[in-house]
Each structure stands twice: as C-alpha cells, then as structure tokens.
N, C-alpha and C positions, 0 to 999 in steps of 0.2 A: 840403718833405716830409721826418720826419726817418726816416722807414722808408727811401726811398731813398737818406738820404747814408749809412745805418749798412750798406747793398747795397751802393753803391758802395765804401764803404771794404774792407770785407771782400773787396772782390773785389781794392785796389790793395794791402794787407796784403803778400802773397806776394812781391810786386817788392822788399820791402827785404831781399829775399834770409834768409839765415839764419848770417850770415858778421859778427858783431858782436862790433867789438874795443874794450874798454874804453877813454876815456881819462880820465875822472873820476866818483868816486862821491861823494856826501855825502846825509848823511842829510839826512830834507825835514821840516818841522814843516808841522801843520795850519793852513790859510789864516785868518790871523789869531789863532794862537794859539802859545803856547812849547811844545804837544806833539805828540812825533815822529811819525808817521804811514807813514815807509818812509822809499825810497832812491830819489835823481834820478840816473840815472847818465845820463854823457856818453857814447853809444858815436858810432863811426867806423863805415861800413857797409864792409864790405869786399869783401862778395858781386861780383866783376867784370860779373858776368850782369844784378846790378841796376842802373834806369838810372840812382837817386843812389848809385852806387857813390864813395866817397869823402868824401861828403856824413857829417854829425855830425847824429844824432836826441839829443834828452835823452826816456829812458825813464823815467816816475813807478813805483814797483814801490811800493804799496799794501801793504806785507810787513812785518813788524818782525823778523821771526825769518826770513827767507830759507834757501833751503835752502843758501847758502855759511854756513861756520861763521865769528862774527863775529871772530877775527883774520885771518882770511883777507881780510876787507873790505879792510883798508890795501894788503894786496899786490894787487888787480885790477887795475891801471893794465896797460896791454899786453896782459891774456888775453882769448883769447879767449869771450864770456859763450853762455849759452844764456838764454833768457826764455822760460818758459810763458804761452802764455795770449796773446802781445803782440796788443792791438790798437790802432786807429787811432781819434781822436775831432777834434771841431773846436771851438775855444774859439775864442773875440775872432775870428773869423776864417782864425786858424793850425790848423798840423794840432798832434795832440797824441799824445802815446804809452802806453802803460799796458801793465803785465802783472802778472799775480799772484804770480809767482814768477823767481827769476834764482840761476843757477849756474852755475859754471867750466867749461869747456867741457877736459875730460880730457885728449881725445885729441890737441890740437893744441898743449898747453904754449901757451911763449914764442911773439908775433909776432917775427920776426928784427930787432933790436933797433941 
C-alpha cells in the first residue's frame, strides 16, 4: 500500500536528525540523458540523537539554481548544509532521498577539520 509507506516514511524522516555535513557534491543529469536536472550530494549524518548518526545519505536536490550561490558549490565539502523540503522515497528496494532546496548552514561554519 503505497499510502502507508509514504506514513511511514514521514513519520521515520525526523530520525536523520537535522545535523548534515557535506562530503561530496556533483551535479546529477536526467536518467538517461546529458541534461542536468540538480545536485546528488553526499552528506554525513551528524545529528548524535539520530540512530544512523554517522551513516552517509546521498540527497538528489531536483534544483538547478539552489539557493547556495554557484561558486559556493566547489567550497561545500565539510559545511555544514540545511535542505528544504528533505524527504524519504523507496526505489529498487533502497531508501531514497530528495529535497527541493539546499543551503549553507550560517551558523555553524567549518566541521573542526
């Protein structure tokens, strides 16, 4: 029933905490074609309270204009990000990640590096 996996999901969402530290970005092309469609970034969970605290999601961000400004892109690696919108889907079996939007997270600068 996919009303209750899209409940469920929403409901396990919250667990990956709000604590996401970059550690790759690249741009994603549309499935089976050369045009770009957004950003897959690699984050690190870092939220302690979550229980895959440490665990690495890749986020699709469906965005081409993101609200980080595009030289900023090359510097994300170690900041820590914000994502609108993140939610949870299930492809092939796996979980999957999606948000509408993604930006630098101000207040926290640099992970201590």
């Amino acid at each position: 029933n996919m009303q209750l996996k899209q409940q469920l999901l929403k409901q396990i969402t919250p667990l990956l905490g709000n604590n996401f530290v970059c550690v790759s970005c690249e741009k994603s092309k549309k499935y089976g074609t050369n045009e770009y469609d957004g950003y897959k970034i690699l984050v690190s969970i870092q939220d302690p309270s979550s229980p895959i605290y440490f665990d690495l999601i890749q986020v699709k961000v469906k965005n081409l204009t993101p609200s980080i400004s595009g030289e900023n892109i090359e510097n994300i690696q170690n900041r820590k990000l914000n994502f609108s919108n993140l939610t949870m889907g299930i492809y092939n079996s796996d979980f999957t990640f999606y948000a509408d939007d993604f930006s630098v997270d101000k207040m926290k600068g640099k992970v201590n590096e």
